[in-house]
KOLSE-341852 format. One line per 8 residues: their letters; for each residue y, z, x of N, C-alpha, C, O. Coordinates in nm, 3 decimals. Each point is the difference from the previous one (the first is absolute). Layout:
N
a> Y,Z,X,Y,Z,X,Y,Z,X,Y,Z,X  ...
This chain:
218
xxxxxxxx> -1.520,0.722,-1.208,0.060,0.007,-0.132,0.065,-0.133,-0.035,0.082,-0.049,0.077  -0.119,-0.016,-0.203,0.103,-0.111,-0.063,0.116,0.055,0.005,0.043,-0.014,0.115  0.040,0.076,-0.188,0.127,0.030,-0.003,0.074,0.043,0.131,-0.063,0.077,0.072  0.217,-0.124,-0.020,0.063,0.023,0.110,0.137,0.082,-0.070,0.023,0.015,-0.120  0.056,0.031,0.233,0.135,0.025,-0.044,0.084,-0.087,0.110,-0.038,-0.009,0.117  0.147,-0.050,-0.165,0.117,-0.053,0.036,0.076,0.090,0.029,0.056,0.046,-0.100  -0.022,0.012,0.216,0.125,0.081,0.028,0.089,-0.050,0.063,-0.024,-0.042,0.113  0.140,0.034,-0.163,0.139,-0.067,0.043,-0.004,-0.131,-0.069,-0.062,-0.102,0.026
xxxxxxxx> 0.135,0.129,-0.109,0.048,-0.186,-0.066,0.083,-0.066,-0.002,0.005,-0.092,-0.082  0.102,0.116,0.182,0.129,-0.083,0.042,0.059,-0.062,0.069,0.115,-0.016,0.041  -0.291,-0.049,-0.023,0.021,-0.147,0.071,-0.086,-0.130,-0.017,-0.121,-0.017,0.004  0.213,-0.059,-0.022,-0.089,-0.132,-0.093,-0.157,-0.001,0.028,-0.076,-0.005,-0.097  0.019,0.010,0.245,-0.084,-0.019,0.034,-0.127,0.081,-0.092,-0.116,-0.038,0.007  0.150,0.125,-0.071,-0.119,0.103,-0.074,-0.040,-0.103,-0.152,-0.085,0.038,-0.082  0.162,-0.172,0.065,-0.064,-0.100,-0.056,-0.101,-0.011,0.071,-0.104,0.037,-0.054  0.093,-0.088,0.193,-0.164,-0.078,0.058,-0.090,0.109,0.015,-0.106,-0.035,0.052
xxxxxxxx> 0.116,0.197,-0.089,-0.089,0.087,0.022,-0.064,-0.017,-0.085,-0.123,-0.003,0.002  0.242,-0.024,-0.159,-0.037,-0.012,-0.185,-0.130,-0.095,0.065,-0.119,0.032,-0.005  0.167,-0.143,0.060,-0.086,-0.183,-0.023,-0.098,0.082,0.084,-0.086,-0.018,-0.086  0.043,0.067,0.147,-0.123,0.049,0.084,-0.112,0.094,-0.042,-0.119,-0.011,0.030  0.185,0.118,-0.116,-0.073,0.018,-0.072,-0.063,-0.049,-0.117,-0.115,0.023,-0.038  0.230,-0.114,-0.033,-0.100,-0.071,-0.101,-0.084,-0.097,0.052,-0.084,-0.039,-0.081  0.082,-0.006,0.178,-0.124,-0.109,0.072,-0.112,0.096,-0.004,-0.096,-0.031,-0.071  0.093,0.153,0.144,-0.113,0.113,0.069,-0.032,0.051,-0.170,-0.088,0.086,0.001
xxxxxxxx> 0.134,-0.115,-0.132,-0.016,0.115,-0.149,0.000,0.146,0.003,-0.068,0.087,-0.056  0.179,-0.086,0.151,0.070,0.193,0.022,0.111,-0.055,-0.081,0.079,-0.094,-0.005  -0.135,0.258,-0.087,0.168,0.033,-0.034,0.084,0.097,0.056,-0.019,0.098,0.071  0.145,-0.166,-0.137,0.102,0.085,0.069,0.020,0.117,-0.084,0.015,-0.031,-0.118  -0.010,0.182,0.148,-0.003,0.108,-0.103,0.119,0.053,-0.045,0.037,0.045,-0.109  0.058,-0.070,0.304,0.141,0.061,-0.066,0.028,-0.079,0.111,-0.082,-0.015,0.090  0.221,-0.048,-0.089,0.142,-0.026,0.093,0.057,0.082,0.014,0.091,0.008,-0.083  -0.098,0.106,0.188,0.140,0.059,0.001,0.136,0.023,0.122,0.027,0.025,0.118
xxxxxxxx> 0.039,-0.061,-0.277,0.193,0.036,0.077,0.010,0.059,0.072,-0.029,0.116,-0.028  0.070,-0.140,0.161,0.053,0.163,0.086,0.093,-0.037,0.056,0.023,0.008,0.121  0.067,-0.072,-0.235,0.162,-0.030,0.066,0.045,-0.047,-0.113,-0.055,-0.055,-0.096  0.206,0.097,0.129,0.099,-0.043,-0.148,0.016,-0.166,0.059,0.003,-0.033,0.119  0.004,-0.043,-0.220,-0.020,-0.146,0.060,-0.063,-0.082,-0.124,-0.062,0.043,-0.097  0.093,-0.152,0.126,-0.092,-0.145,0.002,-0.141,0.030,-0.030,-0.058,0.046,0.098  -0.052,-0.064,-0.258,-0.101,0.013,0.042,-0.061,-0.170,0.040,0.070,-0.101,-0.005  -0.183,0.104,0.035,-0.059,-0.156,0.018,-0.153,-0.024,-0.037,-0.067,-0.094,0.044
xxxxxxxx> 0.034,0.165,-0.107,-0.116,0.045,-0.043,-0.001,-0.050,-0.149,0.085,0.051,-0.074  -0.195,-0.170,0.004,0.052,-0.031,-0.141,-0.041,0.040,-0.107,0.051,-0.026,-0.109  -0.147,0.092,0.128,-0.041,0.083,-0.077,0.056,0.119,-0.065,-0.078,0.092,0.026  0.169,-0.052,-0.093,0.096,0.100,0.014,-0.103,0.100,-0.074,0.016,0.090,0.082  -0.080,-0.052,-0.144,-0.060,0.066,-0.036,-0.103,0.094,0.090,-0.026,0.118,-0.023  -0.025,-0.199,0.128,-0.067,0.097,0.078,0.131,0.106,0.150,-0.035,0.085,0.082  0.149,-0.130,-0.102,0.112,0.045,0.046,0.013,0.186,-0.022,0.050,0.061,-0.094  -0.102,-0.019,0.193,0.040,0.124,-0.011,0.102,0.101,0.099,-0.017,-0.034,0.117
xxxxxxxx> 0.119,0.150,-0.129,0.048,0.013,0.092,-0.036,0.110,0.082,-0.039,0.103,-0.055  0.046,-0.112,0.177,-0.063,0.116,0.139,-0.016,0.105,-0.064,-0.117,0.038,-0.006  0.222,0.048,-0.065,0.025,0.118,-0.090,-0.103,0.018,-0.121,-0.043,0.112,-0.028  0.005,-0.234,-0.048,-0.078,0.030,-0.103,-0.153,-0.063,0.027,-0.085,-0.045,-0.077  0.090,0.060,0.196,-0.195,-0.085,0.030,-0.064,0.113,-0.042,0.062,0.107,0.005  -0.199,-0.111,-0.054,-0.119,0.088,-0.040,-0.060,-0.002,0.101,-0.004,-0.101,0.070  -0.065,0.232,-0.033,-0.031,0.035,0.145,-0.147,-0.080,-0.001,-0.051,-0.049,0.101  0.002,0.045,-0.216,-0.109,-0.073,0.024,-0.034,-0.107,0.054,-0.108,-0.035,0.048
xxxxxxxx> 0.251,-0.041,-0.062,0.033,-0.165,0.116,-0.032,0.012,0.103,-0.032,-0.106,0.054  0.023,0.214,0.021,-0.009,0.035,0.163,-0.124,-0.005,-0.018,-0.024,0.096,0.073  -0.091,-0.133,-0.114,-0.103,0.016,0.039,0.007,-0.170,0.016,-0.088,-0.014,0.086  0.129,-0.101,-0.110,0.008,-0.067,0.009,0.023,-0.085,0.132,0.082,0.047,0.079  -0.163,-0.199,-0.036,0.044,-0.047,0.116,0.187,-0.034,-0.036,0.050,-0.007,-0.113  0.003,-0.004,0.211,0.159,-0.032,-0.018,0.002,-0.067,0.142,-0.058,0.017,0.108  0.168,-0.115,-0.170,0.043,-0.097,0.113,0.169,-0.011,-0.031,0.050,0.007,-0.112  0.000,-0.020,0.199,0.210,-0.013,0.020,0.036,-0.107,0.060,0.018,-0.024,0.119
xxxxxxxx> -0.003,-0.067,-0.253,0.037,-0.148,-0.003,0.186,0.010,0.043,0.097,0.006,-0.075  -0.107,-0.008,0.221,0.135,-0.018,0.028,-0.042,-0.081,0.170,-0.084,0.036,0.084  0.166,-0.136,-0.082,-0.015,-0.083,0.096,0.090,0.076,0.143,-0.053,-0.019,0.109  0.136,0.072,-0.112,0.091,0.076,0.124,-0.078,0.063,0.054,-0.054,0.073,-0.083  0.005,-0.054,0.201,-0.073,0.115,0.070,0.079,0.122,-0.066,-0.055,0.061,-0.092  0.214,-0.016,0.148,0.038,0.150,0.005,-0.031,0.027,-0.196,-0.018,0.107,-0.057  0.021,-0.223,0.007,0.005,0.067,-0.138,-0.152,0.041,-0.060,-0.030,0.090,-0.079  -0.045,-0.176,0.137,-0.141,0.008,-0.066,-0.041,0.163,0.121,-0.084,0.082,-0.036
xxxxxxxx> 0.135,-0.072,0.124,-0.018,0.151,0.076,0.083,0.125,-0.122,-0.066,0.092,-0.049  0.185,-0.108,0.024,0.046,0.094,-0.055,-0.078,-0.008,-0.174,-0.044,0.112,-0.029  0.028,-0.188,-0.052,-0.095,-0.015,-0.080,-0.126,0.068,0.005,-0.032,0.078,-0.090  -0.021,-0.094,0.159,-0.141,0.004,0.097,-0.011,0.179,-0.023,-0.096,0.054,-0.055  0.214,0.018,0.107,-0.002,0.147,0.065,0.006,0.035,-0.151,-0.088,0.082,-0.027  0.157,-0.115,-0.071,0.027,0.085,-0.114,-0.104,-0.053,-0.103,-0.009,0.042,-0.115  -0.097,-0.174,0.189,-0.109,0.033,-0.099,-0.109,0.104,0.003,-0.070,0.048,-0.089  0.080,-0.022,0.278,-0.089,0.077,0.039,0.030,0.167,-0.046,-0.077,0.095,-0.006
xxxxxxxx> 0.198,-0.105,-0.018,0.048,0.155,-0.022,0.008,0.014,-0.129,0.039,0.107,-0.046  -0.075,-0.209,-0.034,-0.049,0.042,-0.214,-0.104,0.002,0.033,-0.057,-0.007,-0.109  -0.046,0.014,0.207,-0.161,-0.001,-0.029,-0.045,-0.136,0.000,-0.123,-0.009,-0.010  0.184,-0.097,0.019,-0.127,-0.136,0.062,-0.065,0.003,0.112,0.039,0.051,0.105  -0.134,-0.103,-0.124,-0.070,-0.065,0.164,-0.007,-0.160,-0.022,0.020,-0.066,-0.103  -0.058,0.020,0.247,-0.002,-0.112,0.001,-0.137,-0.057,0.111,-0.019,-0.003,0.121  -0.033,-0.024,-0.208,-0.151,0.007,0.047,-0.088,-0.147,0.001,-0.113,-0.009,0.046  0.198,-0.119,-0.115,-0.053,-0.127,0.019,0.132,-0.085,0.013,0.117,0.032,-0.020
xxxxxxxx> -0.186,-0.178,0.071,0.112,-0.090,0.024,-0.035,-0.065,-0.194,-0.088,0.023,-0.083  0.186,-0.091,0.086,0.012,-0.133,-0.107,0.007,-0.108,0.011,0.115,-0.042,0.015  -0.216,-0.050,-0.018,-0.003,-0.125,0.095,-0.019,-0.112,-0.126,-0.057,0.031,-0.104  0.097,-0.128,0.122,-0.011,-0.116,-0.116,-0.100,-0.021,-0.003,-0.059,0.042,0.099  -0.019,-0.106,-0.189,-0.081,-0.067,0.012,-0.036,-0.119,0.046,-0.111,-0.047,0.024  0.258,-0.013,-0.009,-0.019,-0.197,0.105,0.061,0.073,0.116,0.094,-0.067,0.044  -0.112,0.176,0.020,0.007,0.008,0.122,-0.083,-0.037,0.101,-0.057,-0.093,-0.057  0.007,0.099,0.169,-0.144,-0.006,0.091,-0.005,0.106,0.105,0.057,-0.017,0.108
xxxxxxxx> -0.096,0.082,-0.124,0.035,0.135,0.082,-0.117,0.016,0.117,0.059,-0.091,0.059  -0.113,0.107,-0.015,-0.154,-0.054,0.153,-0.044,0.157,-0.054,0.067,0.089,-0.051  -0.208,-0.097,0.086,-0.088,0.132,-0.051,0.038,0.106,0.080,0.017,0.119,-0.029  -0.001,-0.207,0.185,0.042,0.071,0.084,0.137,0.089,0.044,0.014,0.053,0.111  0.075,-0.048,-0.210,0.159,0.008,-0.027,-0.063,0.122,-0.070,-0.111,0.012,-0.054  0.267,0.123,0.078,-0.028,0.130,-0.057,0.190,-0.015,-0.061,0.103,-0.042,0.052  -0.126,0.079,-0.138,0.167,0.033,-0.115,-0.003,0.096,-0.041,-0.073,0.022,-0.096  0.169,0.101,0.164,0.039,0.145,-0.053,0.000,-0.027,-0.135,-0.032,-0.103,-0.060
xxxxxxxx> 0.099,0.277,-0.006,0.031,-0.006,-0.104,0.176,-0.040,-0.054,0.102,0.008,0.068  -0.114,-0.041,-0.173,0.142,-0.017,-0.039,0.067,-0.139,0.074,0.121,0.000,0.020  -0.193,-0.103,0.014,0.008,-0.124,0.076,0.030,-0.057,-0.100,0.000,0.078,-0.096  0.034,-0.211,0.062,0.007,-0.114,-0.094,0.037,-0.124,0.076,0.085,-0.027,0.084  -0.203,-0.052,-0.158,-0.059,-0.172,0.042,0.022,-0.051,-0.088,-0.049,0.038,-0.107  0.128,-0.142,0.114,0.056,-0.104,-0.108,-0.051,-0.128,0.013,-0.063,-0.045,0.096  0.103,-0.025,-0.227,-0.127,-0.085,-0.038,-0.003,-0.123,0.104,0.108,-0.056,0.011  -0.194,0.014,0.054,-0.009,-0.105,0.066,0.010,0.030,0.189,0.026,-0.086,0.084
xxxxxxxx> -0.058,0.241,-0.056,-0.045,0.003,0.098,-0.062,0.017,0.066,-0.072,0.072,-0.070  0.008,-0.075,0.192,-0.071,-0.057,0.113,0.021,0.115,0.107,0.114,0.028,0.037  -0.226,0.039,0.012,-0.023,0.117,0.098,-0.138,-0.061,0.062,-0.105,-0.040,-0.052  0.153,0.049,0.190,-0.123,-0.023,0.106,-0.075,0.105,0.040,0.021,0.120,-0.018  -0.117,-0.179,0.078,-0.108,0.110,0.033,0.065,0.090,0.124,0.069,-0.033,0.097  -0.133,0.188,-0.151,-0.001,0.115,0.105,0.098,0.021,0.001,0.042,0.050,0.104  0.065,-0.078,-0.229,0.158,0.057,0.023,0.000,0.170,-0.107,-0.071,0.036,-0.094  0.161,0.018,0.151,0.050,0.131,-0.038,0.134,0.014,-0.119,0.102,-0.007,0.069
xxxxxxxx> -0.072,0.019,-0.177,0.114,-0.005,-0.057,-0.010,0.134,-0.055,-0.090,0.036,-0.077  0.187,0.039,0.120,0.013,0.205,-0.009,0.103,-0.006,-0.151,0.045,-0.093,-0.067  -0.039,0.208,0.061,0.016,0.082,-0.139,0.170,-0.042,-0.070,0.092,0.036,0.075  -0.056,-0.091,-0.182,0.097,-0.038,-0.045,0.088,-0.145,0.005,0.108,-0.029,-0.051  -0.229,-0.072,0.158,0.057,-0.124,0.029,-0.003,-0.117,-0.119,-0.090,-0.031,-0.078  0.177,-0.004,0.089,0.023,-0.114,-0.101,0.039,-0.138,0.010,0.114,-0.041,0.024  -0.253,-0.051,-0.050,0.002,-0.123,0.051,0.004,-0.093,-0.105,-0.088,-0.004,-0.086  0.238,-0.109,0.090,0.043,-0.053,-0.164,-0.070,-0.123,-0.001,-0.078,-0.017,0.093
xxxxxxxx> 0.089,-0.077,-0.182,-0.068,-0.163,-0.019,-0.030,-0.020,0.089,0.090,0.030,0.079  -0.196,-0.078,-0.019,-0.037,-0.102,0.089,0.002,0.052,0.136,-0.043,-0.074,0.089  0.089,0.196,-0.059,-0.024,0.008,0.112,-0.205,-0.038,0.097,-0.117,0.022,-0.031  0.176,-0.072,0.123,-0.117,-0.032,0.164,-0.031,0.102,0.066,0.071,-0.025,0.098  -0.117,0.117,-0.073,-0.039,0.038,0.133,-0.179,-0.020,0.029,-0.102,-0.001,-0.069  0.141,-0.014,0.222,-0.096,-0.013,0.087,-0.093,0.091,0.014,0.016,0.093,-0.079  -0.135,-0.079,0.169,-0.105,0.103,0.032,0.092,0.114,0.095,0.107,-0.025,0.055  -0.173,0.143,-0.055,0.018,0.057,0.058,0.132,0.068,0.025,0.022,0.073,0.097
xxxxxxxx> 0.064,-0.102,-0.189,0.146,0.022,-0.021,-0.024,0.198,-0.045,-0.090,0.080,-0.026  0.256,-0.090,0.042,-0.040,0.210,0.016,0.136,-0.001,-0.093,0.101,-0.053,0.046  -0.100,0.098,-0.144,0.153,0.027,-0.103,0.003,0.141,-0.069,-0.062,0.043,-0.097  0.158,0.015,0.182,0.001,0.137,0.008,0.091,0.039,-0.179,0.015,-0.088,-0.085  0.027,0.217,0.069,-0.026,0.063,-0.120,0.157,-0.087,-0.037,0.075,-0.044,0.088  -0.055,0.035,-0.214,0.151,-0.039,-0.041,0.022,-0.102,0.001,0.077,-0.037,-0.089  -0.128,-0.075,0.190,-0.003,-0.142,0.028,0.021,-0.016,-0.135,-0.053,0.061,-0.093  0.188,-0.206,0.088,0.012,-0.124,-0.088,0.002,-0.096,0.039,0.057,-0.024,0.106
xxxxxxxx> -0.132,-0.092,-0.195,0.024,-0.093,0.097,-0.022,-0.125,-0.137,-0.080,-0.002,-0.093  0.200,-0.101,0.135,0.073,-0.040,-0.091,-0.058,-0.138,-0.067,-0.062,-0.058,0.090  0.058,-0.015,-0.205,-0.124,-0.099,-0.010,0.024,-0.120,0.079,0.100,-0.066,0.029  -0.220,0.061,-0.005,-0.067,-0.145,0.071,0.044,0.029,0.161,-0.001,-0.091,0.082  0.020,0.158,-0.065,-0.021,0.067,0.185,-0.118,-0.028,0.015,-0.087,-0.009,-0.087  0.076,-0.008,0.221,-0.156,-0.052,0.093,0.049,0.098,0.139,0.097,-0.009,0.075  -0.209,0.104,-0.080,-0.024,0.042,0.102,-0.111,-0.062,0.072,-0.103,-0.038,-0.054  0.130,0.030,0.182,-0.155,-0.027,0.075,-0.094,0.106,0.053,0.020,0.120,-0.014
xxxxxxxx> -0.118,-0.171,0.070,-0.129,0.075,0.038,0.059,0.102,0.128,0.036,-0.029,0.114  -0.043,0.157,-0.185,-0.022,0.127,0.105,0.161,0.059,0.014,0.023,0.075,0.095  0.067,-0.102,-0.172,0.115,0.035,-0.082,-0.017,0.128,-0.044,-0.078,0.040,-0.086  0.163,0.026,0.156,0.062,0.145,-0.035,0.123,0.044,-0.075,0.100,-0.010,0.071  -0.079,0.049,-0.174,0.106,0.062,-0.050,0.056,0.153,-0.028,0.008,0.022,-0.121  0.024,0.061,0.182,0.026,0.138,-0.006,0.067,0.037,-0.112,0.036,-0.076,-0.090  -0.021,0.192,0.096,0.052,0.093,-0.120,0.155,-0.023,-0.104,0.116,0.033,0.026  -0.156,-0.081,-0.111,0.149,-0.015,-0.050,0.076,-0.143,-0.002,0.107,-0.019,-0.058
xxxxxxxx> -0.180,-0.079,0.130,0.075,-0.118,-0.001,-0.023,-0.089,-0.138,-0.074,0.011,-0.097  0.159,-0.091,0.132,0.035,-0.130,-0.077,0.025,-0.086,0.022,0.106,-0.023,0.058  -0.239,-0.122,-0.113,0.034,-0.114,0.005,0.075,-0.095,-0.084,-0.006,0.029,-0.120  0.067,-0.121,0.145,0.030,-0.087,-0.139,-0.095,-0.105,-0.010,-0.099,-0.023,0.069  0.162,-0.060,-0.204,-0.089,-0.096,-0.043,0.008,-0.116,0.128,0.097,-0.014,0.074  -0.253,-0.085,-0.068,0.010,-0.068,0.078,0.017,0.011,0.155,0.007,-0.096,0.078  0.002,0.259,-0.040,-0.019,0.030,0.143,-0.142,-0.020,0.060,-0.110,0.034,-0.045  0.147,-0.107,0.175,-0.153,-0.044,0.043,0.001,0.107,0.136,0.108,0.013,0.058
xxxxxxxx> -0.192,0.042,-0.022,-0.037,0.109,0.130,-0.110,-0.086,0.073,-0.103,-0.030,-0.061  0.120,-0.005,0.176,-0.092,-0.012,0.073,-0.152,0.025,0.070,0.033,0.064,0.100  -0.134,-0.074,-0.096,-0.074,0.077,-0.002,-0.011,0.081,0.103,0.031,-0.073,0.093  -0.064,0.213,-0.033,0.023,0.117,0.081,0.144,0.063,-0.009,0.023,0.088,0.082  0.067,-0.118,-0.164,0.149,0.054,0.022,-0.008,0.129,-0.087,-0.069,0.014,-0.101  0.154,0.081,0.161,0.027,0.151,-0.070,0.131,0.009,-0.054,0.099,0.025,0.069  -0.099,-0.047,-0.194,0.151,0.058,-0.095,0.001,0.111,0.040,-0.113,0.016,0.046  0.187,0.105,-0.030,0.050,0.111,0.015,0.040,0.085,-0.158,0.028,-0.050,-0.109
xxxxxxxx> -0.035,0.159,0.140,0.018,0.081,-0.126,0.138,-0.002,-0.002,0.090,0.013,0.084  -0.097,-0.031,-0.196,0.160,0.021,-0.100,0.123,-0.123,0.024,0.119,0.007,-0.030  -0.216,-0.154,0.114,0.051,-0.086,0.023,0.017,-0.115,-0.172,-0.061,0.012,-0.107  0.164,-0.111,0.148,-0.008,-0.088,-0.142,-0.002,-0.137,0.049,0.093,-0.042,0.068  -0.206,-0.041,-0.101,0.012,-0.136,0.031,0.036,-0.096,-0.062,-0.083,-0.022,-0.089  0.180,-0.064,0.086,0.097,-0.052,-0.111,-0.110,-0.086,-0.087,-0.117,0.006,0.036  0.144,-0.069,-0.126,-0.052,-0.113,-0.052,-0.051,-0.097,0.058,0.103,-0.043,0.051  -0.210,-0.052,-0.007,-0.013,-0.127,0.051,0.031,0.020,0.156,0.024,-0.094,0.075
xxxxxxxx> -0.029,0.250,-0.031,0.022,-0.026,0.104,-0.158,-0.023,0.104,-0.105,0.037,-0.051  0.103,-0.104,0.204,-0.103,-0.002,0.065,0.007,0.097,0.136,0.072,-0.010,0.099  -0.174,0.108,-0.135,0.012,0.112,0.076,-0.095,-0.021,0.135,-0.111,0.052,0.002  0.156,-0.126,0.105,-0.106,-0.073,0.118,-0.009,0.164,0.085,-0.112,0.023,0.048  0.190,0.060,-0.033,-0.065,0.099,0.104,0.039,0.123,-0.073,0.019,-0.017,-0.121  -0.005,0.134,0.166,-0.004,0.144,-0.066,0.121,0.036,-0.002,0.086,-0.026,0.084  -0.074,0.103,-0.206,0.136,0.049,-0.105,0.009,0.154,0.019,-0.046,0.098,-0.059  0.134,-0.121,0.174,0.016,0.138,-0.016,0.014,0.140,-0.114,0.093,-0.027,-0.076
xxxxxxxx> -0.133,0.120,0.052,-0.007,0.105,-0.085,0.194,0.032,-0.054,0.082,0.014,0.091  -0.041,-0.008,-0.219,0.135,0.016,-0.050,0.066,-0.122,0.051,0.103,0.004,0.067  -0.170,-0.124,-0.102,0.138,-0.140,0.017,-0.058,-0.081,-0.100,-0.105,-0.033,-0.055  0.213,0.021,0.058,-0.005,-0.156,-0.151,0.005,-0.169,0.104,0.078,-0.027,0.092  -0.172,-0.045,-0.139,-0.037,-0.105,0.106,0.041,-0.131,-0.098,-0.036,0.018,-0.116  0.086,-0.112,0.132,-0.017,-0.127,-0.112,0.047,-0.108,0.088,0.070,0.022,0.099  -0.110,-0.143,-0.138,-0.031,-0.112,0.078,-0.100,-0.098,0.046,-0.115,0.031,-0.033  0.126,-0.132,0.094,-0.142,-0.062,0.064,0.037,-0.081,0.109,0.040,-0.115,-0.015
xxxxxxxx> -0.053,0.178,0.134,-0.107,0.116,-0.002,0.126,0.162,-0.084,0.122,0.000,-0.017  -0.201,0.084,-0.007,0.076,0.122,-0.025,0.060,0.078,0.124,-0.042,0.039,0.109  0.168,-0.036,-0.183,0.038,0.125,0.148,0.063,0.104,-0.085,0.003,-0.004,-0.123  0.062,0.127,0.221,0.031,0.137,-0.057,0.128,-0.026,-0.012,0.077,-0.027,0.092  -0.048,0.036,-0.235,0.155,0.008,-0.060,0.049,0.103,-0.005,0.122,-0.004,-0.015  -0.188,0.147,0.024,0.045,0.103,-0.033,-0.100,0.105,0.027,-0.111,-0.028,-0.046  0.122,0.156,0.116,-0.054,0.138,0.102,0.060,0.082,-0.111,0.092,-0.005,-0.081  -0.219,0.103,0.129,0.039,0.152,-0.093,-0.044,0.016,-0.112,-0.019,0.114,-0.041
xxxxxxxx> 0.000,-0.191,-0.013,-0.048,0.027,-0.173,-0.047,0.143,-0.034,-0.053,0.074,0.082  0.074,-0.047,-0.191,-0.087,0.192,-0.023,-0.119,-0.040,0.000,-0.029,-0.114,0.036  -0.072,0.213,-0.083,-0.079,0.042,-0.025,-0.028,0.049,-0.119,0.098,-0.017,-0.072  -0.213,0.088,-0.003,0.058,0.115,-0.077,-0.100,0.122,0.016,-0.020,0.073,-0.097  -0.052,-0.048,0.236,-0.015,0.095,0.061,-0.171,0.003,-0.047,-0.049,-0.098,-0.055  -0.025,0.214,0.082,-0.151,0.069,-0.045,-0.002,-0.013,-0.101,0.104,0.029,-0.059  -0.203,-0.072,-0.011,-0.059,0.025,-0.129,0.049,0.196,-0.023,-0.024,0.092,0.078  0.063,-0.090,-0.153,0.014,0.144,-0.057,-0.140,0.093,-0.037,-0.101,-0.063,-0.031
xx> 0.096,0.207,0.034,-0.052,0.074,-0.045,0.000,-0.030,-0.203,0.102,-0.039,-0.057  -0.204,0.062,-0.002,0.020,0.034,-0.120,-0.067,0.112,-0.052,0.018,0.035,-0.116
């Protein structure tokens, strides 16, 4: 289908979803609010709220332009529970993605990046400007990862994490789920699962981090 839905608009970033679809000539059908807040979406006219969507939108692909893992998860559950699915990625068009590379649904590739061959990127990950990765890299569901990061070849990222901008990963190293890697940081060996890492080289500033548990029933 040409037409997408925008669900969740209260966060700047659902501008580069706007700029992505107008490169690809999808339109956007509806933005919708599902929070009292800030919208960021400029179109105010296609602005609709959770409460007054037409059920007919749900037949629609939808993507949840929110850069936070826990938020684009809690987003995520209450699109699935109005009736969306999420059944393709959204990839720029000046991206380079290898034939050999598979992208769940509800993923988003921003403009100017680069995926190696035989890599895996699972359902809801979101990769901003410029991000690198290597072949064979594995980026599990929720992954963010922040622009112009370079992952290397055979790079794993689990469930829920987050990179910042300019983080470089080594090639074979495993981020851990629900871990955060600071900005610019250089990640030479493996990040443990719930720690926030920043530095160069990176080390663990901080253990424990939440989670925000199973994907829910809907």
């Amino acid at each position: 289908m040409n037409a997408v839905v925008l669900f969740a608009v209260g966060s700047p970033i659902v501008v580069e979803y706007a700029e992505t679809c107008a490169r690809l000539g999808r339109t956007i059908a509806a933005a919708v609010k599902n929070r009292d807040g800030a919208v960021f979406f400029t179109d105010a006219t296609k602005v609709v709220d959770v409460n007054e969507l037409a059920p007919a939108m749900t037949a629609l692909p939808c993507f949840v332009p929110l850069f936070t893992p826990v938020n684009r998860y809690s987003a995520t559950t209450e699109a699935l529970r109005a009736g969306f699915g999420f059944t393709e990625a959204l990839i720029d068009p000046t991206a380079i993605v290898a034939a050999s590379t598979t992208l769940a649904g509800g993923t988003f590739v921003n403009a100017g990046c680069i995926i190696g061959a035989a890599s895996a990127i699972g359902e809801h990950v979101v990769l901003n400007r410029g991000v690198s990765i290597g072949h064979h890299a594995a980026l599990a569901a929720y992954v963010s990862i922040g622009p112009s990061a370079v992952l290397g070849g055979n790079v794993t990222v689990e469930r829920g994490a987050m990179l910042g901008a300019g983080a470089v990963v080594l090639p074979g190293v495993t981020v851990g789920e629900f871990a955060i890697v600071g900005a610019g940081a250089v990640v030479v060996a493996d990040v443990p699962a719930r720690t926030k890492m920043f530095g160069n080289p990176a080390r663990v500033r901080e253990a424990g981090l939440p989670d925000f548990g199973p994907q829910l029933d809907v």
